[in-house]
Structure formats: C-alpha cells, structure tokens
N, C-alpha and C positions, 0 to 999 in steps of 0.2 A: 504494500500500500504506500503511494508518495503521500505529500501534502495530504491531509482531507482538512480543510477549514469546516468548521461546526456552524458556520455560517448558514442557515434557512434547511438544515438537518432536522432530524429525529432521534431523540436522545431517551432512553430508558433507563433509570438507575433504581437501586434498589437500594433502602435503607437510604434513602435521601429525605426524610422524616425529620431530621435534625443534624448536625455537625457538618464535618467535611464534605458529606455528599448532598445536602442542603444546600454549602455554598456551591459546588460546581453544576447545580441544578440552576442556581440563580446567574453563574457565568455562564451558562449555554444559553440559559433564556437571554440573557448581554446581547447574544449573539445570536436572535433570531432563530435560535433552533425550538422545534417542538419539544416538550417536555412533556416527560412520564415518569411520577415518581409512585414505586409501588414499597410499601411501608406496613407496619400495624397498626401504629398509628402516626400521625402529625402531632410535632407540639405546637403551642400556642405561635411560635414564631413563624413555623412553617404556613398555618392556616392564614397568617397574618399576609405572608407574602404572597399567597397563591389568589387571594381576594384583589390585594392590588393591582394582579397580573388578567385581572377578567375581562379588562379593555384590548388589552394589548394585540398586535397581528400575530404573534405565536403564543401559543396556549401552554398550560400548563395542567396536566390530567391526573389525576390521584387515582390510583386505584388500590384498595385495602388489600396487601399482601401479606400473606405469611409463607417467607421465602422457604422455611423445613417444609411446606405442602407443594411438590411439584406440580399438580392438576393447578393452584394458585399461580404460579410463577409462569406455568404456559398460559393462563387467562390474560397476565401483566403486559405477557407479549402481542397478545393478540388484539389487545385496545389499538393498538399501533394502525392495525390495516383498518379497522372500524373506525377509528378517530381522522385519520390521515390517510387514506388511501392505498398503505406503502408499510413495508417493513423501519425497524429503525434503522440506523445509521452506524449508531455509536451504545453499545450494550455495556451499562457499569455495573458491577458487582460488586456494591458496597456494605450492604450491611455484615454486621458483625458484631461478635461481644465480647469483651473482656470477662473471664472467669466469673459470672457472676451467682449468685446465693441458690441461683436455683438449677445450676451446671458448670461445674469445677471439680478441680484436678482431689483438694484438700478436705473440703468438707463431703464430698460423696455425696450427694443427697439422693440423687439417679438409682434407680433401681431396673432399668430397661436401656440402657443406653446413652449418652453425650448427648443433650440438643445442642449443644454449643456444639460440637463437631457437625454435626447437620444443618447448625447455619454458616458457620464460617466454612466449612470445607464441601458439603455435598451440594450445598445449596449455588455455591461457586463454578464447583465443577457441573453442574447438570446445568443451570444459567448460560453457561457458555456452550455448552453443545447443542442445549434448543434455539439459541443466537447463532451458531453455525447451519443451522437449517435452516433458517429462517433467510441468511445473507443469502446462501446456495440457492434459497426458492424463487429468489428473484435476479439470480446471475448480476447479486449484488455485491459491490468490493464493502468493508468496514471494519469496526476496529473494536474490540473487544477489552474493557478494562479493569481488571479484580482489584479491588484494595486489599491490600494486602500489609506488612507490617517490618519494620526492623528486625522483628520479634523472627520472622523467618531466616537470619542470619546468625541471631545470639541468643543464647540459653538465660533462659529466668526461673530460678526457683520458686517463685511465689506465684509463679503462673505457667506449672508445666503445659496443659492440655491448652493453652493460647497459641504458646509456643509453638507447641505441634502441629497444629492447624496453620500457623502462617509458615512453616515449612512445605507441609503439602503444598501450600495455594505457591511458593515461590517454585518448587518442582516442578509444578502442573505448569505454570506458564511459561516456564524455561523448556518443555518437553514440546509445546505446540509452537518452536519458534518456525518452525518449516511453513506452516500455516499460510504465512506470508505472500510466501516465496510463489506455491504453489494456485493458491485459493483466492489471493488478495483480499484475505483477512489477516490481521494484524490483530495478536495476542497478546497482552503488555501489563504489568503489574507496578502498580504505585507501594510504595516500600514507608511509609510516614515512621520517624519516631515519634518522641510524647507530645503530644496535640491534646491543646487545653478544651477540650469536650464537654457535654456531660458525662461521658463515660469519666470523669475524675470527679468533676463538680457536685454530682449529684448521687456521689457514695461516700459515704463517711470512713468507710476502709479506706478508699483508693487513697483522700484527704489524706489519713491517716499514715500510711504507709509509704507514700511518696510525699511526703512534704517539699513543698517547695519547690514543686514543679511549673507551675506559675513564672519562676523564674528562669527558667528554660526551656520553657515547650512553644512551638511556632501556635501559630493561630488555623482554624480549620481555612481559613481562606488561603495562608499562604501555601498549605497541600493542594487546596484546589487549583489551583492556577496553576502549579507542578503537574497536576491530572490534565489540563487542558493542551499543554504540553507535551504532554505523552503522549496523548488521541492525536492532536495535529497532523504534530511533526514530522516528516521521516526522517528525522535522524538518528530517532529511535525507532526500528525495527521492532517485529514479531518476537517475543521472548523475553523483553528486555524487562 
C-alpha cells in the first residue's frame, strides 16, 4: 500500500468509546473521513462529541459492540456498506484492557477462561481477518491497524496476562507483513507506552501502583497522531 491519505475515507475503530482511539476517531473525522466507532459503551465525552459532529459532511456512527462476541464485530463491519455504500478503508483494533478486577493474571477470579485475552488478543486477530475479507470483496487496497502496546517488547510482573496478549498482537502483525506486498493490504501495529487514560485515572490501583505517571506519560492524542501516521504513510510498510 503507498500513501492512503484518510482524506473522505471510511474509518472503523473499535474501542474508540474513550482515550486514544476516541482521539484518532476525532483526527479522521479532521479529515473528512466517515467514522464508525463500535464500543460498549461511550463516555460522556464521546457522546459529547458525536452530537456536535451531527451537522457535519462526514458522519460519525456508533454502533454498540462487544468486541469478545464475533457475530457483534461482523454487524460493526457491516454498518459500513448500509451507512456508506462501501466497505471501510482503514480497520483499527483498538480496544483493550489492562488486567482489570474482573480478568487478571493475580487475582484469578475466571473460572472458564481470560476475557481479557479474548479482547485484547482474539478479538484483534479475528477483526483483522473479517477486515481482510471485507478489502478482498471489493478488490479493495487498505490498511489494517491493532493497538497494541510497549508491553509487547518488555516483561511486567504486575501485569503478566497484558503482557502476553500484547506479545501475541506484536507476533500476529509482524507474521502478516507479506500482506502488503501481495494483497495491498497493509498490517501495522501502534506500540504506545504509559498514556494518561482512564485506564490509570479511573482505578485507584493503577493511581496507586504507578504513581507519578502523570509525569511521564504522553497524552492519548499524541498516540493518535503517531496512528494517523502509521495508516498514511508508506514509509511504514505491512508488519511494522
């Protein structure tokens, strides 16, 4: 894939509900592209913004996802051709969670399995392969984006099972770099370190256990703009 400017495209992210993939929902809308954000829910800021977005020449479409339900995630997709005539363009796989109280490594609480692995990791990997069908059905080129995490490079003992999961997703998209080459789809993962989210803000562990991350963590916008980046460009290749 060369260039693709996100210019008067189609943009589907997931987990853009809040943080990083909220803001590069709000930099594709910048830029004229349709927007699809599918979530559990929106927080107050989200709903904030999609209301002032109700004038606008590109839209912006919410639809209620629970990314661990594939039957949900292929409905997310399919707003696209119903809403816009067209598949999307640019497929982001952004939700995700940090160890939280009710799926982690420490406290066990699961009795049937990881949901935190089934959204960070299954939910990643099958996202991207109904997004490959989707490109293929329209003998369309685009560009395929997972967030993914630092955490895929470096070991955390306070967060094995995160860890895990952002090693998979750096595997997976390091494996599909040929993609490119052959398909002209473009496979490409954004890597963020600590990003002052709610995922800190609004847990009293995280506070607790990271203090002071405040004072070195980038902002969810400046990943986003590093995401916009990634989709563009071709400087960055399939894999990268």
């Amino acid at each position: 894939v060369g260039d693709l400017s996100l210019e008067g495209k189609i943009v589907v992210i997931t987990g853009a509900g809040s943080g990083i993939n909220l803001e590069f929902a709000k930099l594709a809308h910048q830029r004229n592209a349709q927007v699809i954000i599918g979530d559990v829910r929106l927080t107050p800021e989200a709903e904030e913004w999609i209301a002032m977005t109700k004038d606008a020449a590109s839209k912006v479409v919410y639809q209620q996802t629970d990314v661990a339900k594939w039957d949900q995630l292929q409905t997310l997709l399919d707003v696209s051709e119903r809403e816009f005539g067209d598949v999307p363009d640019l497929y982001v796989a952004g939700a995700g969670v940090f160890e939280p109280d009710w799926s982690n490594f420490w406290d066990d609480p699961e009795t049937d399995g990881y949901a935190s692995i089934d959204i960070n990791v299954a939910h990643a990997i099958k996202f991207t392969r109904m997004s490959i069908r989707k490109l293929l059905s329209k003998n369309k080129k685009g560009v395929i984006l997972v967030v993914g995490s630092i955490a895929g490079q470096t070991p955390n003992f306070t967060g094995p099972l995160y860890v895990a999961t952002k090693h998979a997703i750096s595997g997976f998209v390091r494996s599909l770099a040929m993609l490119d080459e052959y398909m002209d789809i473009k496979v490409v993962c954004s890597a963020p370190g600590m990003v002052l989210t709610r995922l800190w803000t609004d847990r009293p562990d995280m506070a607790e256990n990271y203090k002071g991350i405040e004072q070195i963590a980038l902002g969810p916008k400046d990943i986003a703009e590093s995401m916009v980046a990634l989709a563009e460009s071709s400087k960055y290749r399939g894999g990268t």
